[in-house]
N, C-alpha and C positions, 0 to 999 in steps of 0.2 A: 489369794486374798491379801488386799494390802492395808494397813491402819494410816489414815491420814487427820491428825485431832482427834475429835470423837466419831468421825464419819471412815464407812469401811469401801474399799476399794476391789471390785472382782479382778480377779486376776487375766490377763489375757486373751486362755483360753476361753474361760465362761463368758468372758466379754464378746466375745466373736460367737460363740455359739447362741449368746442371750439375745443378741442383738439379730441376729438373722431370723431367729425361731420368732419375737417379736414381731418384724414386719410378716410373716409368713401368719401370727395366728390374728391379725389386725384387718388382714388383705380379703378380699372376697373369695370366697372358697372355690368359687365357680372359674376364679380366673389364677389359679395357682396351679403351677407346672408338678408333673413328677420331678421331673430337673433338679427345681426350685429344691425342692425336700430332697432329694439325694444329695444336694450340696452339703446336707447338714445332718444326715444320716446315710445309715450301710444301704445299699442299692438294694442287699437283700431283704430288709425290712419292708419292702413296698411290694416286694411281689405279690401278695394276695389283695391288696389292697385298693379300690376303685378310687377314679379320679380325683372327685372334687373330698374323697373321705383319706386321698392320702395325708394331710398334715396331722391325723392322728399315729403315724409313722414317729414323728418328733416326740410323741410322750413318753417312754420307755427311756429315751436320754432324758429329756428333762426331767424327769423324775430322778434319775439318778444321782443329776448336779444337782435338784432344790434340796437332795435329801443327804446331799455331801456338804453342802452351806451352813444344813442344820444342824448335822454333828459337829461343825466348827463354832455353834452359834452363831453361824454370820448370815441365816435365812428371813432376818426379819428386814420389813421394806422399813422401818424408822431408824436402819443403818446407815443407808444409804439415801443419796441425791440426785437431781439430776436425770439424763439418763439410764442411768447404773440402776436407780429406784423405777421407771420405767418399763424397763427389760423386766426385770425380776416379778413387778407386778402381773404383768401381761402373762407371765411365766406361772403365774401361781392363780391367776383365773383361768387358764388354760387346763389346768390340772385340775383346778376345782371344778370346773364347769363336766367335763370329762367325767370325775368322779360321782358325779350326783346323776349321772344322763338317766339311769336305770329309773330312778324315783321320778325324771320330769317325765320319760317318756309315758308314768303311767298315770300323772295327774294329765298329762295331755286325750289319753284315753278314756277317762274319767269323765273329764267335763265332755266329749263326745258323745259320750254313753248315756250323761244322765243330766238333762238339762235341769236348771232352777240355779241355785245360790251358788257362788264359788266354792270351791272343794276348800277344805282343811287343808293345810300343806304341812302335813305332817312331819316332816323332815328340813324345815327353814330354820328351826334352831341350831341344827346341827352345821348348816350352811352357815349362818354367819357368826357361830361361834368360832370357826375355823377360817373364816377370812377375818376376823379381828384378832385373832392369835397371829395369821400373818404382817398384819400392822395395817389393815383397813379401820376407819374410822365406821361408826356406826352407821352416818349415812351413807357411807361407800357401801357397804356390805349391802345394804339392803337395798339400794340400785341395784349391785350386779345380780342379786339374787334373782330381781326383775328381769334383769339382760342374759340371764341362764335362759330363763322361761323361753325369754323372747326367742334366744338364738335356737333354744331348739324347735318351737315351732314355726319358724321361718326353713331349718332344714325338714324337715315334716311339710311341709305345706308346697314350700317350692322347691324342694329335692328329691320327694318323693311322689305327691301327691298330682303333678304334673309329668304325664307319660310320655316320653321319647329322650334317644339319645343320638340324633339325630345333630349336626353343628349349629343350623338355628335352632333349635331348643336348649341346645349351651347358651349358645348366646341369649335367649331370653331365660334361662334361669341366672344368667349375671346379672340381665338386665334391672330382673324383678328384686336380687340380692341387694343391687345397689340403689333402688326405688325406696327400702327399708331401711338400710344402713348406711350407703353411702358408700366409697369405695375403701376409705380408713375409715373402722370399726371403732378406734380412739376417737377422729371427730365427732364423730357421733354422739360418743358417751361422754365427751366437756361439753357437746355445744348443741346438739339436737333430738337428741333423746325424747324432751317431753314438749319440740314444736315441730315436730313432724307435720302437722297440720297445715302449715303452712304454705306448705307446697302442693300441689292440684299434681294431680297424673292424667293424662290423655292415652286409652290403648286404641290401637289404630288397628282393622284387620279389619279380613273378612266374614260374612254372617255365617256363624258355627264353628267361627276356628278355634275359640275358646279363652275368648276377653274374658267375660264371667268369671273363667275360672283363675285367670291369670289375678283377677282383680280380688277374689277372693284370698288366695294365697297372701298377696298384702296384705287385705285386710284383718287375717286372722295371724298377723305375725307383727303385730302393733306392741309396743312397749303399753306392760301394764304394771303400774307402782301395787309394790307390796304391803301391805299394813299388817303391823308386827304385830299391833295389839290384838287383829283378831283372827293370826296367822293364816290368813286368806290374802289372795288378789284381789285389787278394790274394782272388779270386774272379769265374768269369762268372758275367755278370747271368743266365743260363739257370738257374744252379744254386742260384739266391736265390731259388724259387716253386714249394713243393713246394704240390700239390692232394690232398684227400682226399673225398670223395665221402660222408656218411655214411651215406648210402642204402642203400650198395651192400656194406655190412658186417652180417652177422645181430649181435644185439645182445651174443652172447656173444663177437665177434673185436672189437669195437670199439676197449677198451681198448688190444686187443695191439696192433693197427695202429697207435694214439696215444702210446703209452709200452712197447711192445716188451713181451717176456718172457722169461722163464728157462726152460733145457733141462725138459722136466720138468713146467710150470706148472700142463698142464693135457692131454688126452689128444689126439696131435696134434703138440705138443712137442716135436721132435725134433732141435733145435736152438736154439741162443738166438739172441734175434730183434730186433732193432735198430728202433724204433719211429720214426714222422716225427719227430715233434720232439727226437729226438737227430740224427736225418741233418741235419735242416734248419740250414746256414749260418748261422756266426756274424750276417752282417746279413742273414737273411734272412726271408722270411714263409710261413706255413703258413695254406694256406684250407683251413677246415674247412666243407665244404658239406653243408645240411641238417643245420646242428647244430639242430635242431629235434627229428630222430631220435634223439637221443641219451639213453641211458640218466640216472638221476637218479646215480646212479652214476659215469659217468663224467665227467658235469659236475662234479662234484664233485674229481674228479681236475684237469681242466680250470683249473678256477679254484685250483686252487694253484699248479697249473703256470706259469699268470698273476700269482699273487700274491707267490709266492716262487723263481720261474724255477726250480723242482724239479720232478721226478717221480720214481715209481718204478715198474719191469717188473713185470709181474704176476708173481709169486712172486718176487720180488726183493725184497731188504730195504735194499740202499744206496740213498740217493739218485743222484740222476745230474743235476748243473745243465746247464739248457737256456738259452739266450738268442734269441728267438724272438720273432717279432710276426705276432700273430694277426690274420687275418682272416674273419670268418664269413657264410656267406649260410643265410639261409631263406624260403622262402613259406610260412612260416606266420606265423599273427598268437603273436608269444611273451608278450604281455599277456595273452593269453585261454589259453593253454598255463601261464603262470604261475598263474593264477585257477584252473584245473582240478586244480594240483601237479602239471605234466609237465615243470614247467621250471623253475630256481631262481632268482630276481627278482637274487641278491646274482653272480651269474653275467650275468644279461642286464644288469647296471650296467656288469660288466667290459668285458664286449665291447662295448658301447656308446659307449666313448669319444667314438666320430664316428661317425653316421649318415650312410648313402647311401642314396639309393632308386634304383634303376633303373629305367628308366620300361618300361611294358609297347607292346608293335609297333602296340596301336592309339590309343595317345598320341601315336602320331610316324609314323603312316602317309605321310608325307610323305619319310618316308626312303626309304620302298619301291623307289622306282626305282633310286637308291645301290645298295641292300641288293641289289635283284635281280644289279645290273650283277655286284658283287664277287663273289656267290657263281657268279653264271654263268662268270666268265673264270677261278675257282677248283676248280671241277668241270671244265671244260672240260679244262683244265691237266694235273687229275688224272687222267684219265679220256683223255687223250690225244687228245678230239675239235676240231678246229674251232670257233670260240669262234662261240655264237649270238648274234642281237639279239631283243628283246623288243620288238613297237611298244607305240605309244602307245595302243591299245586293249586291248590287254594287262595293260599297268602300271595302266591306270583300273583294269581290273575286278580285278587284284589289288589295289589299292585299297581297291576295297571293301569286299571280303571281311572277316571275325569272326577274326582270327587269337587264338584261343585259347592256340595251343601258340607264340604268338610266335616270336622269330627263328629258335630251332630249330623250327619247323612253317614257315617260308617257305624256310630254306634245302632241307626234303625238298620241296617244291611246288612249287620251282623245279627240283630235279635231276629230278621225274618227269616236269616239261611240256618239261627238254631230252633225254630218252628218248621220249616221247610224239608230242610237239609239231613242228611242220613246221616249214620251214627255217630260217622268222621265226616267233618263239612268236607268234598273233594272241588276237587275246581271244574265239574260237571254242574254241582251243584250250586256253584258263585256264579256260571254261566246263566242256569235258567232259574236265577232269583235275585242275582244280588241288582239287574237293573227294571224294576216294575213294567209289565207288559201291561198296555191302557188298550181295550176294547174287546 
């Protein structure tokens, strides 16, 4: 440590160690090497340790320099400047974040458990009493308290909550990491944190490969601001991810389901009708699925909706401002829907900001066994049976198999071979069930 005026200088060492562990806990987790963190720690500290969870390898040192800083006095960030204040921050939300995990992971539980108001956050005193001891400013502290929440239910939603370890399912859990945050975790939290909305997601794939779920993962890992006065989130993350199906709408209710209507509007009308994207949460996202199905009409609506956060009810003449961040899936190709005039090219710009593709069940066949286990101990559960095993003659020949209707066609293949199938599913019994005989 060096004194330069009134401002303190890290020495060296800490400099190089602050400065790498920095970019490593900023970086997307999904696209961080073991490598990467054996540069900066003992190779032995990773051995038990999984991929995208090694950069909590780096804590056990860092803690050891922020708590060697502080015996010198020299741990607070209103020492220093610059980068040197940077590092050190990033170094002491890292540890914070870390320290509190045990507490989010069980307000995250909490609000799954028990829908209605947001939970008490019991323990957000003690959070930013201790990042303002670090030399957080009031309103820093209780952003990141926000961006604790957030980060951990973005690992929860899209590190856990989507099954396979398959290379495209890395790659779409980058993808979906950096749909939320962005690939610096720093930019995000100077400059995007509270307009995420702004940008539209398009997931691309095919029917049952698990857009839905992909889109849900975003949407339940949204930054949600903290209010201290009534130590609650100013919304549960359950109620930031409204779904709409556009399938499952004849083309004349489309609009109303989108942008609601007036008493009146239309024959049916028999009350006035509150549309998703007025319900939908100040930060919240609205997946509009199979906007492929959509009228040229209501795209049209759509991309104003986008362009100038307005709509209006069907027979309605006020506007009504929305603030909203769209997310879209279709299997269809909307280049060749564009070409035909079934689709508006200045619409498929909008939603396009970020591209996803989801990959389809026989890209990633390799996850199958995952896939089976989860949906088996998830039916079981439901269904109040005795949870079965699958052998490994089993998994081959599901394996094998042409899954067309993807993850939804393994999750039914699997619930009929645990009604069908003998004690242990065998791969006799994947033979004479898992592809439905018609006559």
């Amino acid at each position: 440590m060096m004194v330069a005026g009134d401002r303190l200088h890290l020495d060296s060492d800490d400099q190089r160690f602050l400065a790498g562990a920095s970019a490593l806990i900023m970086a997307n987790p999904f696209e961080i090497t073991r490598q990467q963190v054996a540069a900066l720690v003992p190779t032995s500290a990773l051995i038990s340790i999984g991929d995208h969870h090694a950069i909590t390898a780096l804590l056990p040192e860092l803690t050891t320099r922020l708590d060697r800083l502080n015996q010198r006095n020299a741990g607070s960030l209103a020492q220093y400047v610059g980068e040197e204040r940077q590092w050190l921050a990033d170094a002491w939300l890292f540890r914070g974040y870390h320290r509190f995990l045990p507490e989010l992971d069980r307000l995250i539980e909490r609000e799954l458990a028990h829908p209605g108001q947001p939970a008490t956050v019991s323990f957000a005193g003690e959070v930013l009493s201790l990042l303002r001891e670090q030399g957080f400013d009031e309103a820093e502290a209780t952003r990141y308290l926000g961006l604790f929440y957030q980060l951990r239910r973005a690992y929860h939603f899209i590190g856990g909550d989507l099954i396979g370890s398959s290379p495209c399912m890395k790659e779409l859990r980058r993808a979906l990491w950096n749909n939320v945050f962005g690939r610096d975790i720093r930019v995000y939290d100077r400059y995007l944190w509270n307009r995420m909305e702004d940008f539209s997601t398009l997931l691309l794939g095919e029917t049952g490969s698990g857009k839905g779920s992909a889109a849900a993962a975003i949407g339940r890992s949204v930054y949600i601001p903290f209010d201290p006065a009534s130590k609650r989130f100013q919304h549960r993350f359950t109620d930031t991810f409204i779904a709409v199906n556009l399938a499952e709408f004849p083309e004349s209710l489309i609009e109303s389901e989108l942008f609601g209507h007036r008493k009146g509007a239309f024959t049916g009308a028999v009350e006035d009708h509150q549309g998703v994207f007025a319900r939908c949460s100040p930060c919240g996202s609205l997946f509009l699925d199979e906007i492929g199905d959509m009228s040229l009409s209501a795209q049209a609506k759509v991309l104003r909706a986008l362009q100038e956060n307005r709509i209006t009810r069907v027979g309605g003449e006020k506007d009504i401002k929305v603030n909203v961040r769209i997310l879209a899936a279709t299997n269809k190709d909307l280049r060749k829907e564009i070409e035909n005039n079934n689709f508006r090219e200045d619409l498929y710009h909008r939603l396009s900001v970020i591209l996803i593709h989801v990959p389809a069940l026989n890209d990633r066949k390799d996850d199958i066994p995952l896939l089976v286990e989860h949906f088996s101990k998830l039916i079981c559960e439901e269904q109040g049976m005795p949870v079965r095993s699958f052998d490994k003659g089993a998994l081959k020949a599901l394996q094998e198999l042409n899954w067309t209707g993807n993850i939804r066609e393994l999750r039914n293949v699997v619930e009929r071979l645990l009604i069908l199938g003998g004690k242990s599913i065998s791969e006799a019994d994947v033979k004479a069930y898992a592809v439905p005989r018609h006559g």
